[in-house]
PDB file with one MODEL, atoms N, CA, C and O in Angstrom:
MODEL        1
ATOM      1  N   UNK A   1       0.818  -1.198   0.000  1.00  0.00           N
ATOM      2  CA  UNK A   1       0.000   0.000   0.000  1.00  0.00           C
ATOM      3  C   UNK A   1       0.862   1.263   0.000  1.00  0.00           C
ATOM      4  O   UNK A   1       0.341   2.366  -0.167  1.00  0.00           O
ATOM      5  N   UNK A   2       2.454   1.079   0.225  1.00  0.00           N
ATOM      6  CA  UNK A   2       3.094   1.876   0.208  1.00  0.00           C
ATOM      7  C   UNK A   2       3.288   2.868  -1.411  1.00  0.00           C
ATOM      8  O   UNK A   2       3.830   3.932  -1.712  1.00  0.00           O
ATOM      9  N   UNK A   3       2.592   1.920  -2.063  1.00  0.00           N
ATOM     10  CA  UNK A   3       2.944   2.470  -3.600  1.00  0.00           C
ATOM     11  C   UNK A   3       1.665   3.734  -3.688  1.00  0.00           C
ATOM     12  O   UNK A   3       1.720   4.830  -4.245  1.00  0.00           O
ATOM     13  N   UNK A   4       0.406   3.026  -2.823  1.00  0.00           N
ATOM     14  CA  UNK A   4      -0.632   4.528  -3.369  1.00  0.00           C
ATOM     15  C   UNK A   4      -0.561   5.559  -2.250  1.00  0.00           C
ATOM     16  O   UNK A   4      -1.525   6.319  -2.155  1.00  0.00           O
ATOM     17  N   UNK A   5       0.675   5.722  -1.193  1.00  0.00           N
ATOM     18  CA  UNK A   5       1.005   6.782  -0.490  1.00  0.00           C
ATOM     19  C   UNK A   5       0.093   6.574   1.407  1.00  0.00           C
ATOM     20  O   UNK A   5      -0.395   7.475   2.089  1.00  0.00           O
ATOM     21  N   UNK A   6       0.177   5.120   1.715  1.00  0.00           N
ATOM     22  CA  UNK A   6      -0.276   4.466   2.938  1.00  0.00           C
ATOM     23  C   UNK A   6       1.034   4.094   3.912  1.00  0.00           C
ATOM     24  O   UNK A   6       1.978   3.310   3.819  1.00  0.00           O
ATOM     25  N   UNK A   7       0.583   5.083   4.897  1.00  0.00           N
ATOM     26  CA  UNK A   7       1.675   3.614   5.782  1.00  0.00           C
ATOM     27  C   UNK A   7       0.330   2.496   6.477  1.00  0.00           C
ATOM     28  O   UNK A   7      -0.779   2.889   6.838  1.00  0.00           O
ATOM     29  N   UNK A   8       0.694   1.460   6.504  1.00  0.00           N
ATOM     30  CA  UNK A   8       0.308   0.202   6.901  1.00  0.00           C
ATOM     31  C   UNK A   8       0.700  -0.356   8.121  1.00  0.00           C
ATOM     32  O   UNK A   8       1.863  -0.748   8.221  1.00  0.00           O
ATOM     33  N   UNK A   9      -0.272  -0.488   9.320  1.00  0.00           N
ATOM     34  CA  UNK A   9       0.035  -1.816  10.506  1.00  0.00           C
ATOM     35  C   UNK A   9      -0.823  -2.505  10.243  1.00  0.00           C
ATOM     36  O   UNK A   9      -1.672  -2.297   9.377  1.00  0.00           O
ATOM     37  N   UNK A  10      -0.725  -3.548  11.036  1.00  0.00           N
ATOM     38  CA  UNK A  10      -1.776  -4.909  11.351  1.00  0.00           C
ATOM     39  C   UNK A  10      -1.925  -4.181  12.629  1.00  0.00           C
ATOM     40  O   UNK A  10      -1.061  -3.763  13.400  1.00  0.00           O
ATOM     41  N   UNK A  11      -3.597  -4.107  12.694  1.00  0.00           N
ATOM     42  CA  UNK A  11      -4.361  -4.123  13.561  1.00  0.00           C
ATOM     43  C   UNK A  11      -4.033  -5.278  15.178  1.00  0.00           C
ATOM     44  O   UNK A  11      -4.095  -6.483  14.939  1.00  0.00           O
ATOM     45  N   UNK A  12      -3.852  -5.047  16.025  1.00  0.00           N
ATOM     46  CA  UNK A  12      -3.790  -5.660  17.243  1.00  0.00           C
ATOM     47  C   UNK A  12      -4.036  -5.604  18.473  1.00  0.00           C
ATOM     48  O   UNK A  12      -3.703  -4.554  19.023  1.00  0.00           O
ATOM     49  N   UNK A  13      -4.521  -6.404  19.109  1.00  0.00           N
ATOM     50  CA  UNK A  13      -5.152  -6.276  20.669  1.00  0.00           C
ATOM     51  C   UNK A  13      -4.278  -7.356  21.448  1.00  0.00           C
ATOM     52  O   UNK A  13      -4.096  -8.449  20.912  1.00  0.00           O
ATOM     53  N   UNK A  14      -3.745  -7.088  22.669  1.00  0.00           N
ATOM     54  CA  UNK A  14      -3.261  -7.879  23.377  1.00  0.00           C
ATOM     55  C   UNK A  14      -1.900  -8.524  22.403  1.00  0.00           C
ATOM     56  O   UNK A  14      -1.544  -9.663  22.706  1.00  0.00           O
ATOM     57  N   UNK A  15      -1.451  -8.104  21.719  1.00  0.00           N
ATOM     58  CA  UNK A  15      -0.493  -8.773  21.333  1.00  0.00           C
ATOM     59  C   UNK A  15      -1.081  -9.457  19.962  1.00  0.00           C
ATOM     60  O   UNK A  15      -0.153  -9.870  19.267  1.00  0.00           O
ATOM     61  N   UNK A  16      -1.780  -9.582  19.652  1.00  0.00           N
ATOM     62  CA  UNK A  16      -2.605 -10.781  18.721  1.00  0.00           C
ATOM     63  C   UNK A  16      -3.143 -10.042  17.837  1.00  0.00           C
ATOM     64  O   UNK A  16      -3.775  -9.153  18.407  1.00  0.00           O
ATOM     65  N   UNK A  17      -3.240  -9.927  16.220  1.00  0.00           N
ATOM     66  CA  UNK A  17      -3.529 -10.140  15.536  1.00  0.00           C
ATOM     67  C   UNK A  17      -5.280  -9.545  15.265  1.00  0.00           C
ATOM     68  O   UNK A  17      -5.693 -10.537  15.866  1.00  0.00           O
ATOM     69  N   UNK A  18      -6.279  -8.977  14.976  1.00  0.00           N
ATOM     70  CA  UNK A  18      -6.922  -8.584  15.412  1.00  0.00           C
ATOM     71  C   UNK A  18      -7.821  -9.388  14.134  1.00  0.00           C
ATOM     72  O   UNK A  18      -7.088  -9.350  13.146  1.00  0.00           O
ATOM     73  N   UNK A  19      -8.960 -10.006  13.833  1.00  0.00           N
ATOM     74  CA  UNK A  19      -9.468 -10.660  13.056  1.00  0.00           C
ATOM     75  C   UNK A  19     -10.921 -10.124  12.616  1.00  0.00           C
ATOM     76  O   UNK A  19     -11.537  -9.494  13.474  1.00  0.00           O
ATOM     77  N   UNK A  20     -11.664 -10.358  11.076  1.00  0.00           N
ATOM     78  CA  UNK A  20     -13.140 -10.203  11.339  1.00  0.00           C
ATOM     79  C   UNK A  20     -13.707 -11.714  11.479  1.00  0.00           C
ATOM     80  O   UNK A  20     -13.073 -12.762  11.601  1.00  0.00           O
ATOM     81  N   UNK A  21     -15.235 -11.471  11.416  1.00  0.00           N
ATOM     82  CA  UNK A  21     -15.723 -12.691  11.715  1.00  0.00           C
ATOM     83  C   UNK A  21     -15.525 -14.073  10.675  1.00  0.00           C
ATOM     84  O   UNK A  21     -15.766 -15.262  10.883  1.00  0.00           O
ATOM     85  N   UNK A  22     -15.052 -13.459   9.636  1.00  0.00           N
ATOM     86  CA  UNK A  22     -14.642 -14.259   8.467  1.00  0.00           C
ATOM     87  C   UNK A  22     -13.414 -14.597   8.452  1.00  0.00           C
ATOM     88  O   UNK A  22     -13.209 -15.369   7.516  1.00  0.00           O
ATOM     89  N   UNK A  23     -12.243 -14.319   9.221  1.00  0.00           N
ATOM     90  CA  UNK A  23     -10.802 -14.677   9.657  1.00  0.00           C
ATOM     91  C   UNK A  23      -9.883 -13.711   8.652  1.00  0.00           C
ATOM     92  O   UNK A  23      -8.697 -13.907   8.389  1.00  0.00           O
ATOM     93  N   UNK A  24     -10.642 -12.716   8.197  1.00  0.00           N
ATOM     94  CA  UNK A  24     -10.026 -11.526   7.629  1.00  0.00           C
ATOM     95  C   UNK A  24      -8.608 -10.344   8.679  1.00  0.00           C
ATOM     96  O   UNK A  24      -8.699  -9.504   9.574  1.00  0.00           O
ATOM     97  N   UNK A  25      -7.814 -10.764   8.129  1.00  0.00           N
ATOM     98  CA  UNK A  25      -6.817  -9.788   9.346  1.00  0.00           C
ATOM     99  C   UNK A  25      -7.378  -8.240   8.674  1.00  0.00           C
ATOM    100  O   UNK A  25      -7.773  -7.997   7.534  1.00  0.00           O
ATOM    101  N   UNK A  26      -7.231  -7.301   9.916  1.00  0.00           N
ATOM    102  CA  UNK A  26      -7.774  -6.270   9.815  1.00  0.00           C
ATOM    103  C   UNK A  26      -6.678  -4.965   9.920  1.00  0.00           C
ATOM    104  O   UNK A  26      -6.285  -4.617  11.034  1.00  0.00           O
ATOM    105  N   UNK A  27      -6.122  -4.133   8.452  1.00  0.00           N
ATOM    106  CA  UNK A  27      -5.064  -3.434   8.525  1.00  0.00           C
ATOM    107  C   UNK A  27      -5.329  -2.045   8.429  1.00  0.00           C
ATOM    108  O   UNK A  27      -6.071  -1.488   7.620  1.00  0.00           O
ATOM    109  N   UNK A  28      -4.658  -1.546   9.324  1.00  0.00           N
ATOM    110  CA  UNK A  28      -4.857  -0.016   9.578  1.00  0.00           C
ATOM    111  C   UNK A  28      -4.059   0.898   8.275  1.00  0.00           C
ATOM    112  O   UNK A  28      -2.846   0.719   8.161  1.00  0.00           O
ATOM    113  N   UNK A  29      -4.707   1.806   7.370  1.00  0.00           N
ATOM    114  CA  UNK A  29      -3.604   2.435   6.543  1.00  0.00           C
ATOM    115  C   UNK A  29      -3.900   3.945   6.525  1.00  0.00           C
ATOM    116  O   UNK A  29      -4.948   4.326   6.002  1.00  0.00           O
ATOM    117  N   UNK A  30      -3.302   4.560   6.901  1.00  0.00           N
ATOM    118  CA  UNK A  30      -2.695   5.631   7.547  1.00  0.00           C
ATOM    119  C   UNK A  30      -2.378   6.780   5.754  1.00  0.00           C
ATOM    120  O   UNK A  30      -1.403   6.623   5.019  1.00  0.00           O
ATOM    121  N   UNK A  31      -3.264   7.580   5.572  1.00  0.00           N
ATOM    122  CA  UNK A  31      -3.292   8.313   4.474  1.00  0.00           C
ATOM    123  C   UNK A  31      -3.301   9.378   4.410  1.00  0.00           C
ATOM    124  O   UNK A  31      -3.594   9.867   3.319  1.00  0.00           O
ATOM    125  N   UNK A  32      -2.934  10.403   5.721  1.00  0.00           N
ATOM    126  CA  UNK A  32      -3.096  11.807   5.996  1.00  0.00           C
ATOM    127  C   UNK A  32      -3.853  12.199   4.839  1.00  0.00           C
ATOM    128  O   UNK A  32      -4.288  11.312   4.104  1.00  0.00           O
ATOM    129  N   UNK A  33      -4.112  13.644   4.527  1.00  0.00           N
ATOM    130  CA  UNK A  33      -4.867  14.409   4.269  1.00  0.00           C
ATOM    131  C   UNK A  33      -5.632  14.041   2.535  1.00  0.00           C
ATOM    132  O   UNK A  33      -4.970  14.062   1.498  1.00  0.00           O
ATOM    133  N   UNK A  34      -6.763  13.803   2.593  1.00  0.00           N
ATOM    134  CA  UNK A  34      -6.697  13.344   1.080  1.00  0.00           C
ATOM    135  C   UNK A  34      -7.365  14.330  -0.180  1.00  0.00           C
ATOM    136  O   UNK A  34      -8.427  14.925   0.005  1.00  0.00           O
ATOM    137  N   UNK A  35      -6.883  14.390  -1.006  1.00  0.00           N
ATOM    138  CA  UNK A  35      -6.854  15.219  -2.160  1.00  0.00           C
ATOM    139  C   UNK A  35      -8.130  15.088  -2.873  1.00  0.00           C
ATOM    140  O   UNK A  35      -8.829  16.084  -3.053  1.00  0.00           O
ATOM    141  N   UNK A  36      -8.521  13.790  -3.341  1.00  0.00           N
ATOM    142  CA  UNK A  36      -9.380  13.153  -4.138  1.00  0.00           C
ATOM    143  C   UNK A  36      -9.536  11.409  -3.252  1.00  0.00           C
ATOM    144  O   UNK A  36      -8.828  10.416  -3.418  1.00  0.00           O
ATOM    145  N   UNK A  37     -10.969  11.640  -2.144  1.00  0.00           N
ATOM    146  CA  UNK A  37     -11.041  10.134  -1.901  1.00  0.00           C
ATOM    147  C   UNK A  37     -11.926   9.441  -2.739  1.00  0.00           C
ATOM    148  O   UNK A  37     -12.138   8.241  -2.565  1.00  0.00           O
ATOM    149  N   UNK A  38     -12.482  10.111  -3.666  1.00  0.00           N
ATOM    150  CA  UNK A  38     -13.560   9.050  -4.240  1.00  0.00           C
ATOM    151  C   UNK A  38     -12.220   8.196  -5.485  1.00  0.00           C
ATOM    152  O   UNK A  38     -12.243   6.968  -5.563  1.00  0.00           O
ATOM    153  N   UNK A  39     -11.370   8.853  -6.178  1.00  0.00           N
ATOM    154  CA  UNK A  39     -10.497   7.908  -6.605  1.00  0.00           C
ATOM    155  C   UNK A  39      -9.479   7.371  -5.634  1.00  0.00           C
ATOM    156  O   UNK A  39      -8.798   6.578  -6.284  1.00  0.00           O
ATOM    157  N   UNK A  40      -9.144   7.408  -4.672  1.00  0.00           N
ATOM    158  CA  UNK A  40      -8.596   6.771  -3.569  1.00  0.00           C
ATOM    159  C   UNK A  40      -9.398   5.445  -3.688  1.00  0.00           C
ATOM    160  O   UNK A  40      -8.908   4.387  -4.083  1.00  0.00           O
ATOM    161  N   UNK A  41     -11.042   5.674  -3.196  1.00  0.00           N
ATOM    162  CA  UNK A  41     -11.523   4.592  -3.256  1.00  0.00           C
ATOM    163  C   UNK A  41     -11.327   3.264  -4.137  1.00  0.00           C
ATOM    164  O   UNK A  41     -11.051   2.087  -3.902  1.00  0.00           O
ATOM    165  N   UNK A  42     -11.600   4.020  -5.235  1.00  0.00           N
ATOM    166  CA  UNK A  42     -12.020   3.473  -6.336  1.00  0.00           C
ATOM    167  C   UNK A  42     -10.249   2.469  -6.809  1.00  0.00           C
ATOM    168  O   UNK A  42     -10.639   1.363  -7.184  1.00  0.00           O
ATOM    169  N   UNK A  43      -9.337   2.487  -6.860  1.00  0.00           N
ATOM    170  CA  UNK A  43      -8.096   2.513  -6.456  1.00  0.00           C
ATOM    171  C   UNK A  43      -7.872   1.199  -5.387  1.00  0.00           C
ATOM    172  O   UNK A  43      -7.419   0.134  -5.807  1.00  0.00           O
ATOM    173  N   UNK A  44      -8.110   1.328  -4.469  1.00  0.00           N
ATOM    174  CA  UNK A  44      -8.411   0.054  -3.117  1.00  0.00           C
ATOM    175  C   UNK A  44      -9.385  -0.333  -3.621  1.00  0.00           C
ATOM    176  O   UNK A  44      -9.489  -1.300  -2.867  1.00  0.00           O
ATOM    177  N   UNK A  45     -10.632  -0.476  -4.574  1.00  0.00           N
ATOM    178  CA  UNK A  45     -11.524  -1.144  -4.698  1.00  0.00           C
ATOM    179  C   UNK A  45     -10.977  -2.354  -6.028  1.00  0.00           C
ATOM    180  O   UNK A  45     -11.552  -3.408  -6.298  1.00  0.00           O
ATOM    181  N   UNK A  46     -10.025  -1.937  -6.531  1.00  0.00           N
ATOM    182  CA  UNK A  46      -9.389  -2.801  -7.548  1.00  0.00           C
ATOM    183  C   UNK A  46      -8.203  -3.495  -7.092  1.00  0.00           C
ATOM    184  O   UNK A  46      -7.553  -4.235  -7.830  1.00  0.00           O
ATOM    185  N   UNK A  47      -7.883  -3.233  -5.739  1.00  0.00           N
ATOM    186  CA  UNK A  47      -6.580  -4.355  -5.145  1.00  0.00           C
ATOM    187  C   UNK A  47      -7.191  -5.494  -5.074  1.00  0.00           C
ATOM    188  O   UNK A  47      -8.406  -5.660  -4.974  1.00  0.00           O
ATOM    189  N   UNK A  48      -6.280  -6.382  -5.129  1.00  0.00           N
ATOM    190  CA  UNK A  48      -6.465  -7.554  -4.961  1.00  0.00           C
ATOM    191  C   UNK A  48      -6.282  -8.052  -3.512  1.00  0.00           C
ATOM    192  O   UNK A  48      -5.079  -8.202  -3.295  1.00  0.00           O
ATOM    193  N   UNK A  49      -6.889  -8.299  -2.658  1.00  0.00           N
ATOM    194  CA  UNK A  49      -6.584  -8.919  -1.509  1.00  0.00           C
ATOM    195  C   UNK A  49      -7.571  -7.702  -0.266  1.00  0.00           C
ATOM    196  O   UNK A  49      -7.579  -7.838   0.957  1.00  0.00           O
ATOM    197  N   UNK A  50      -8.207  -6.739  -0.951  1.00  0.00           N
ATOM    198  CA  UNK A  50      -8.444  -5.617   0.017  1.00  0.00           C
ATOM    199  C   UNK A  50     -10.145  -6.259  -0.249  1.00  0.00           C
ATOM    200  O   UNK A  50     -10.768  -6.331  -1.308  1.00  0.00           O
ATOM    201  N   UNK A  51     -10.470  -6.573   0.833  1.00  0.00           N
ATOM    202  CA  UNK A  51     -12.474  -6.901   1.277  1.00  0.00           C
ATOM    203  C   UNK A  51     -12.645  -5.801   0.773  1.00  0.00           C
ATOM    204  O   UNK A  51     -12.592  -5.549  -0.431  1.00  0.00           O
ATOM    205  N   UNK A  52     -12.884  -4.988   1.726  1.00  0.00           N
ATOM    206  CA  UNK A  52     -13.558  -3.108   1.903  1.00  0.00           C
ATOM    207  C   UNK A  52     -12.638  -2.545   2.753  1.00  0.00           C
ATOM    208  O   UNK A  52     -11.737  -2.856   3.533  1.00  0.00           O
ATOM    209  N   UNK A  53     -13.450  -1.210   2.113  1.00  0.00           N
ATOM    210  CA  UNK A  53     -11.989  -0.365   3.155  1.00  0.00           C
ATOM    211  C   UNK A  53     -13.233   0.951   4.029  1.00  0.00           C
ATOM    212  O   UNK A  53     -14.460   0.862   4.015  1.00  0.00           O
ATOM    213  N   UNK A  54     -12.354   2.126   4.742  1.00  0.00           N
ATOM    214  CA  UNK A  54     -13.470   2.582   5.576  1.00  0.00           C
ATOM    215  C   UNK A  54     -13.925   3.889   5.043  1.00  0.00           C
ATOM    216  O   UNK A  54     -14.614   4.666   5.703  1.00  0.00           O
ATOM    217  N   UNK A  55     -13.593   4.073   4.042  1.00  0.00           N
ATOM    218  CA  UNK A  55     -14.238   5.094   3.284  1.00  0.00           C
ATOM    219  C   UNK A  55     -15.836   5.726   3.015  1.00  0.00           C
ATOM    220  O   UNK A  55     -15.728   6.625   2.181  1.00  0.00           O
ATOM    221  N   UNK A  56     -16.810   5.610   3.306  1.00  0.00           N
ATOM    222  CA  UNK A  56     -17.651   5.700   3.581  1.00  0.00           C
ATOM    223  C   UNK A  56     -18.417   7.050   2.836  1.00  0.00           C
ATOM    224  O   UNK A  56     -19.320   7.715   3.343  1.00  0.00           O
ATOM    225  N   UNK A  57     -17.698   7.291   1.279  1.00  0.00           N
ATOM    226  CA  UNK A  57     -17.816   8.235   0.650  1.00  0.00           C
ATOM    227  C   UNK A  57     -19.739   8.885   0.664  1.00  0.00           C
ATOM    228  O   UNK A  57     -20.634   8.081   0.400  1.00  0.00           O
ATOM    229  N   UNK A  58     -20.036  10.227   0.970  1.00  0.00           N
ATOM    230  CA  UNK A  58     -21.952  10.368   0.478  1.00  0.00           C
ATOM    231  C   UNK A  58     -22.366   9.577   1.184  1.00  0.00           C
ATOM    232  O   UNK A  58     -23.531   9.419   0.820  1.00  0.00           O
ATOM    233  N   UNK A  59     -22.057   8.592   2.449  1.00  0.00           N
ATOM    234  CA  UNK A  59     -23.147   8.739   3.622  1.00  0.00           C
ATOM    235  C   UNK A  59     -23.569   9.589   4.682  1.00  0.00           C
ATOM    236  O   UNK A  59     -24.709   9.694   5.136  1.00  0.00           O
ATOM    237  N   UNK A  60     -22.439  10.242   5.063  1.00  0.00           N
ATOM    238  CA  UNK A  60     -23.093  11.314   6.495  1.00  0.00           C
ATOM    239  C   UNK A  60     -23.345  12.422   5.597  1.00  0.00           C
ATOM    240  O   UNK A  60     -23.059  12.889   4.495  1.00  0.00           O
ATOM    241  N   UNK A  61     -24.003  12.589   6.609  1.00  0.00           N
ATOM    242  CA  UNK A  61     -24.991  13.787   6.699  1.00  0.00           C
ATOM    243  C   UNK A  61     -24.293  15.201   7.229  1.00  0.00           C
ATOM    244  O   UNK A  61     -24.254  16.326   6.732  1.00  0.00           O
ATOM    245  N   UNK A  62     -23.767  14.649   8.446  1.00  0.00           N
ATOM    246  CA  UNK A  62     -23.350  15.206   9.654  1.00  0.00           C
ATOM    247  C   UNK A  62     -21.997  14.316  10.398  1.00  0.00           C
ATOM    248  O   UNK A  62     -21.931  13.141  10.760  1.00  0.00           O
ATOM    249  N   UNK A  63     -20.778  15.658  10.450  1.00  0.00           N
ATOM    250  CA  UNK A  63     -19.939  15.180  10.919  1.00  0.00           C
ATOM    251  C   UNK A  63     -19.616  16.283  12.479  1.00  0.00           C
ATOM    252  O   UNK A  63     -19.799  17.500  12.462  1.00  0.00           O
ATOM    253  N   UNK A  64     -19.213  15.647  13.481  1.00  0.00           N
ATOM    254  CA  UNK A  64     -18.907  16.071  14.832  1.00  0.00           C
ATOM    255  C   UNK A  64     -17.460  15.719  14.714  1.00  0.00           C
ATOM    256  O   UNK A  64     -17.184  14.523  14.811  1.00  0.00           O
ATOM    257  N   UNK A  65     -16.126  16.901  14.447  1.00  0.00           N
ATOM    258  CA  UNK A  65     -14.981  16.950  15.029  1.00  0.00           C
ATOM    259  C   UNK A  65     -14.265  17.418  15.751  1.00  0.00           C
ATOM    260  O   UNK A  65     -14.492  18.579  16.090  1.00  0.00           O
ATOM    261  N   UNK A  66     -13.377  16.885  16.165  1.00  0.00           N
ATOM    262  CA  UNK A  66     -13.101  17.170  17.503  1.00  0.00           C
ATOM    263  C   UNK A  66     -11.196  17.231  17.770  1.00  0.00           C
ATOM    264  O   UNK A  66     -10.427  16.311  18.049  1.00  0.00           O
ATOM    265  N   UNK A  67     -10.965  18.491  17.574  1.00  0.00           N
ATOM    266  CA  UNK A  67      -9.428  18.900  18.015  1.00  0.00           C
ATOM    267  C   UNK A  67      -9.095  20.091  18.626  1.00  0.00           C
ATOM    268  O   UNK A  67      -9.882  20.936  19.051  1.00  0.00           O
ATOM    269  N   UNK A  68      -7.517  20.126  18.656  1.00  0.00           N
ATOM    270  CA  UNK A  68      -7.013  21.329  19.491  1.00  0.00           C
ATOM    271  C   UNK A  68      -7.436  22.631  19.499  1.00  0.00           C
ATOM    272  O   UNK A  68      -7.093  23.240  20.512  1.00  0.00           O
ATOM    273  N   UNK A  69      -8.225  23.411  18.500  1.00  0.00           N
ATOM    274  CA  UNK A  69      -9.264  23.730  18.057  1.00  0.00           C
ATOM    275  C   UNK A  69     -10.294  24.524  18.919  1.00  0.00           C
ATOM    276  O   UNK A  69     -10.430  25.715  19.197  1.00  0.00           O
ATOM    277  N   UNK A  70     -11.171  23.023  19.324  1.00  0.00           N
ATOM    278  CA  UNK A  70     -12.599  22.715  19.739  1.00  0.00           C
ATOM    279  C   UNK A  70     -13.186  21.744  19.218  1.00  0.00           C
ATOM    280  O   UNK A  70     -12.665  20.747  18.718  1.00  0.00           O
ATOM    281  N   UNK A  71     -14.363  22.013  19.321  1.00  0.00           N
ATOM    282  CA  UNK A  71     -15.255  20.866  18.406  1.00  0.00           C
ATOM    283  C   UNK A  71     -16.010  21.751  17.166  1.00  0.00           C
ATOM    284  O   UNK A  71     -16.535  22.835  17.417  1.00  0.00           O
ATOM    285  N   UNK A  72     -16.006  21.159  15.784  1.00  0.00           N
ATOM    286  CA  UNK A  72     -16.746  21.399  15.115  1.00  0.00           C
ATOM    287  C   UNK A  72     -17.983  20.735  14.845  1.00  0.00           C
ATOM    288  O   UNK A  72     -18.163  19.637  15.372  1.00  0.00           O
ATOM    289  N   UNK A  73     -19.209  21.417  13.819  1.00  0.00           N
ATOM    290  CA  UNK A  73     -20.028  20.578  13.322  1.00  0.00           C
ATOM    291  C   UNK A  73     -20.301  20.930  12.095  1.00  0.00           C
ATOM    292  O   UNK A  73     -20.792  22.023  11.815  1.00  0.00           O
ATOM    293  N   UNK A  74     -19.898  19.697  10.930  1.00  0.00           N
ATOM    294  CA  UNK A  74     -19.932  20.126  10.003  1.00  0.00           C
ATOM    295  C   UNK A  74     -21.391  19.267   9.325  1.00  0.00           C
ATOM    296  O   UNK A  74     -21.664  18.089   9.559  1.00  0.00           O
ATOM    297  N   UNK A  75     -22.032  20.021   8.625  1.00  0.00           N
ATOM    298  CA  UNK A  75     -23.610  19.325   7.927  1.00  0.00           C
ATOM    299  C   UNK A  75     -22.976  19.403   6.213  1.00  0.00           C
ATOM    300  O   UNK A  75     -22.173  20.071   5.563  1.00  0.00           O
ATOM    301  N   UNK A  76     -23.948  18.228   6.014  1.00  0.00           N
ATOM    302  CA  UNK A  76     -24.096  18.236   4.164  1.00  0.00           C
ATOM    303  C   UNK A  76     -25.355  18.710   4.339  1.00  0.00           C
ATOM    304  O   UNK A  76     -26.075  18.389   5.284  1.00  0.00           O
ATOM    305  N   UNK A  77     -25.744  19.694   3.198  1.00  0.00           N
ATOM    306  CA  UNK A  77     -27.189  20.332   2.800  1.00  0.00           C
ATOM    307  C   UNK A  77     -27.065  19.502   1.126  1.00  0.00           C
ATOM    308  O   UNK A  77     -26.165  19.920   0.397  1.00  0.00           O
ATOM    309  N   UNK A  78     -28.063  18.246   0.536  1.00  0.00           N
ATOM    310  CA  UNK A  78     -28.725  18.170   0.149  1.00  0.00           C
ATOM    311  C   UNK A  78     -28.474  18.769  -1.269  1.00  0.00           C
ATOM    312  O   UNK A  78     -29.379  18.778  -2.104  1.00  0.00           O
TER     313      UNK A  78
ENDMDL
END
């Protein structure tokens, strides 16, 4: 994943390996700020070996963030 600009761990708890219910290992990839995620997506959707990833492009509505800052709230209008 290092080639489309990811750093990569394996997910872990207690030392172990962190699994889904399907015995899928579960990898964290680390993409700071992104430019264009709908081709990001689209990109991980043509690897070979990648289930899904957490992209979640045009579902919220409403996002609550939270940094040094304060908290924001940001809405999609429709």
């Amino acid at each position: 994943m290092a080639s489309i600009g990811a750093a990569v761990t394996l997910r872990s708890k207690d030392g172990r390996p962190v699994m889904t219910d399907q015995g899928n290992l579960l990898l964290d990839a680390a993409f700071g700020p992104m430019e264009n995620p709908a081709a990001l997506a689209e990109q991980l959707n043509g690897r070979a070996g990648i289930v899904e990833h957490g992209l979640f492009l045009g579902l919220a509505r409403d996002v609550i963030v939270a940094g040094k800052e304060g908290i924001r709230h940001l809405e999609r209008h429709a």
